[in-house]
N, C-alpha and C positions, 0 to 999 in steps of 0.2 A: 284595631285590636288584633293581637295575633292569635293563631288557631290555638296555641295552648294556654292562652287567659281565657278564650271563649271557652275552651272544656275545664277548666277549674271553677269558674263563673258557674257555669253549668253544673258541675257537681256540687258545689259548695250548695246552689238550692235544691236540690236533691236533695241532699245529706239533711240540710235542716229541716225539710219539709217532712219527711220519711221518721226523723227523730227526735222534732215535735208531734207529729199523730202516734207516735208509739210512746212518747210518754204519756202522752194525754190517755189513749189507751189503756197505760198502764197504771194508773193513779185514776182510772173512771169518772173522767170528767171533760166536758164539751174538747174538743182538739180544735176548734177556732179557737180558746183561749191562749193557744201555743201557736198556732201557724199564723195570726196577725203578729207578735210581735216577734217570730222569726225572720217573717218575709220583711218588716222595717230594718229586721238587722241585717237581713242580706242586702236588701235594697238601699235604701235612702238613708239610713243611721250608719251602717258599719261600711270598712273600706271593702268587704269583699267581693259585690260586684257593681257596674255601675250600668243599668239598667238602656239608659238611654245609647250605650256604645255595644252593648250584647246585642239588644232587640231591637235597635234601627226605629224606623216607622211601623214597626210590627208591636211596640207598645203599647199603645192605648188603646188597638179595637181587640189587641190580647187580655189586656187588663179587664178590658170591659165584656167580653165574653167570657173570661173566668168570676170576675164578680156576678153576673146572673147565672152561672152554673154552680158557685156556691150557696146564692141565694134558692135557687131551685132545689137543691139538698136538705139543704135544712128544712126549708118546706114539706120535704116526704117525710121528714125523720122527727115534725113536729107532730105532737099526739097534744088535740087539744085537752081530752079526758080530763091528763095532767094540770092545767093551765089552770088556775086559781078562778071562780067563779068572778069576779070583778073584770080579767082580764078579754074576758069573753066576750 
């Protein structure tokens, strides 16, 4: 890949990432509902970037250390209070 598909690559998930949490923001409602199927359109579904030639071998322990730092979020920002008596 040349250096200016890696910076468009790179912006295009920016751009999505940043304008998914700000709608979701802005319509007050979870923004994992918007940044999973942002991140399938950047990645795996649409042509704009192709994961495994941006991030090399730096893939999957990236992946996987952003999915337990999302996991770990949500976790602070659950309030069981909320949570339906059955669920508890």
């Amino acid at each position: 890949m040349s250096d200016t598909q890696i910076i468009i690559g790179l912006a295009a998930i920016v751009f999505l990432g940043v304008g998914a949490q700000w709608i979701a923001k802005r319509r007050d409602f979870p923004s994992l509902l918007l940044l999973l199927p942002a991140g399938l359109l950047a990645g795996n579904v649409g042509p704009l970037v192709d994961p495994e030639k941006l991030f090399g071998d730096t893939l999957f322990p990236g992946v996987t250390m952003l999915v337990g730092l999302l996991l770990f979020q949500s976790g602070l920002q659950l309030r069981v209070r909320d949570l339906p008596s059955e669920a508890r």
